[in-house]
One Martini backbone bead per residue (centre of mass of N, CA, C, O) as a GRO file, in nm:
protein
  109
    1UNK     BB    1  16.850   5.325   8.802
    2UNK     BB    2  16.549   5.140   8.790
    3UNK     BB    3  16.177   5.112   8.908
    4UNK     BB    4  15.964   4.905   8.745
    5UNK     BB    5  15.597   4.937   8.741
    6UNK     BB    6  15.364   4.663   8.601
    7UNK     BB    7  15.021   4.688   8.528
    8UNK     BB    8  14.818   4.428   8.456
    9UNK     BB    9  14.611   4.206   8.277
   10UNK     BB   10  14.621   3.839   8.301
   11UNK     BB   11  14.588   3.841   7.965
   12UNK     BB   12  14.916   3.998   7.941
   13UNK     BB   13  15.101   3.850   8.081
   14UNK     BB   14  15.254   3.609   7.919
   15UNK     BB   15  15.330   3.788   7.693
   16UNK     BB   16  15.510   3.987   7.878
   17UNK     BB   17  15.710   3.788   7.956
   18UNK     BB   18  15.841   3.681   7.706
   19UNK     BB   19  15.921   3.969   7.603
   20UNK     BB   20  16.157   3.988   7.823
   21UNK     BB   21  16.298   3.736   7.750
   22UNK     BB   22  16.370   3.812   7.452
   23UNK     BB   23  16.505   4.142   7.605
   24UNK     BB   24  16.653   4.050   7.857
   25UNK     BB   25  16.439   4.079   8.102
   26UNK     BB   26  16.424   4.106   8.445
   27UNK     BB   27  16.127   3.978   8.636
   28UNK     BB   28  15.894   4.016   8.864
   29UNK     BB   29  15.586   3.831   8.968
   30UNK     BB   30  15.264   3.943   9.088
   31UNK     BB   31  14.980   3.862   9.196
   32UNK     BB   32  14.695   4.078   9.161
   33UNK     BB   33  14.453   4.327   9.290
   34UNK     BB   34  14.173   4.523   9.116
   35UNK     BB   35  13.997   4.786   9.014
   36UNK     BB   36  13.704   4.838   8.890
   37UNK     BB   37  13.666   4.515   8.857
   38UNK     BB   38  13.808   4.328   9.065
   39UNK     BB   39  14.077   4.194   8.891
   40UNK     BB   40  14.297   4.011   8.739
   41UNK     BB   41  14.643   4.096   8.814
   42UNK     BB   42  14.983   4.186   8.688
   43UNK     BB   43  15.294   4.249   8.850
   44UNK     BB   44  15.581   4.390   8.799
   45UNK     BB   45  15.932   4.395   8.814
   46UNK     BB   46  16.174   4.619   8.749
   47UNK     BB   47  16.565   4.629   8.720
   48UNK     BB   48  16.712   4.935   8.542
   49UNK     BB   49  16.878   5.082   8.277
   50UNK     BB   50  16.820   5.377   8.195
   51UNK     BB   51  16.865   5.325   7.861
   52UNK     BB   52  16.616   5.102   7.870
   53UNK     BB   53  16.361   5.179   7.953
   54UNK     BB   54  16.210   5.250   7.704
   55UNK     BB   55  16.193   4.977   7.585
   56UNK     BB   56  16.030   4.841   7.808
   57UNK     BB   57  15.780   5.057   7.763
   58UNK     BB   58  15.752   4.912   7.465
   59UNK     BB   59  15.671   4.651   7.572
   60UNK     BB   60  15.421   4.726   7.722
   61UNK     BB   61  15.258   4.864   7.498
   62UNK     BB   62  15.233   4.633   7.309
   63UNK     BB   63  15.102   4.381   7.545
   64UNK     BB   64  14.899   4.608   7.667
   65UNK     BB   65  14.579   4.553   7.535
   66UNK     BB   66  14.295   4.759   7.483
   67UNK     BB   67  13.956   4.648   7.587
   68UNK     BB   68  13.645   4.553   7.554
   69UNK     BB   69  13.354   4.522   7.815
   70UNK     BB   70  13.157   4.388   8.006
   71UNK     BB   71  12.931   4.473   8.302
   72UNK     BB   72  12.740   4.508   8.613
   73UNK     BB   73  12.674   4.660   8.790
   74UNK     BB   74  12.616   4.762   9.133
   75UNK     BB   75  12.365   4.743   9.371
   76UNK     BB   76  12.154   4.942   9.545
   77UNK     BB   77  11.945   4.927   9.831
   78UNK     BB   78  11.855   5.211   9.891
   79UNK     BB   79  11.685   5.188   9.622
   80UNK     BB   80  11.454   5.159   9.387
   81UNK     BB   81  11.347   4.872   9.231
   82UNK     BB   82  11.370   5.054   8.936
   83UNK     BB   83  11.700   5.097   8.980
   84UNK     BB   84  11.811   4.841   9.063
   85UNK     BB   85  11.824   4.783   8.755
   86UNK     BB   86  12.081   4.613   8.548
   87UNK     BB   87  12.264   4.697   8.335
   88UNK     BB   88  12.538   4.632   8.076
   89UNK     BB   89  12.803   4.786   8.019
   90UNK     BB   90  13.065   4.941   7.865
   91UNK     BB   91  13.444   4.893   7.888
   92UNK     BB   92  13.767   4.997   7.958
   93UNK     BB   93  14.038   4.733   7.911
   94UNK     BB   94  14.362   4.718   8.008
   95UNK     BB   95  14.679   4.751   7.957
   96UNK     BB   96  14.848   5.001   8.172
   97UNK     BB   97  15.054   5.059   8.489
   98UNK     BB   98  15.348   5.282   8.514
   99UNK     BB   99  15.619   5.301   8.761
  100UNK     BB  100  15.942   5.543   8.777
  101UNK     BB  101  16.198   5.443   8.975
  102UNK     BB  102  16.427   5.540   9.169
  103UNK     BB  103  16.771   5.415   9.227
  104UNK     BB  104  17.032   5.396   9.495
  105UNK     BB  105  17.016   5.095   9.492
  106UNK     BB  106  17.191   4.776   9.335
  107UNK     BB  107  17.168   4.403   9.399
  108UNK     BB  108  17.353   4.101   9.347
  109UNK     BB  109  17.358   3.755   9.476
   0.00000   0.00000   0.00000
């Protein structure tokens, strides 16, 4: 038994919860923030057999696409006025971070 640990952005979890429904994967969803933009991120919990893990990290590799996004940096008071002007820049975001860890017991009740 394998736990994947899937962090998405909120764009891609509903597609990826679906494709999970489809092939008959059971996920915890998670609502978390994080990451470079402190946007709204989706955790999933997976509980799996090792067998299946290729399958599950291909469905979540399908359903989490990066995409470019502009952002305003923060500004920082410390520097000077002309320094403080923030122009938008463009960052690449979506995708997921995921982690596959060894389970010594699995039960459902």
């Amino acid at each position: 038994m394998k736990l994947i640990l899937a962090i998405v952005q909120d764009k891609d979890s509903k597609l990826l919860s679906s494709e999970f429904i489809d092939a008959n994967v059971r996920a915890t969803k998670l609502s978390t923030t994080g990451g470079f933009l402190k946007s709204g991120n989706t955790t999933f919990l997976i509980g799996i057999e090792d067998e299946r893990v290729d399958e599950v990290l291909q469905i979540i590799k399908d359903s989490a696409q990066t995409r470019e996004q502009f952002m305003t940096p923060p500004v920082h008071l410390d520097t000077t006025a002309d320094s403080t002007m923030s122009y938008p820049i463009e960052v690449q975001v979506g995708g997921a971070t995921v982690f596959v860890l060894p389970i010594e017991q699995f039960e459902r009740f």
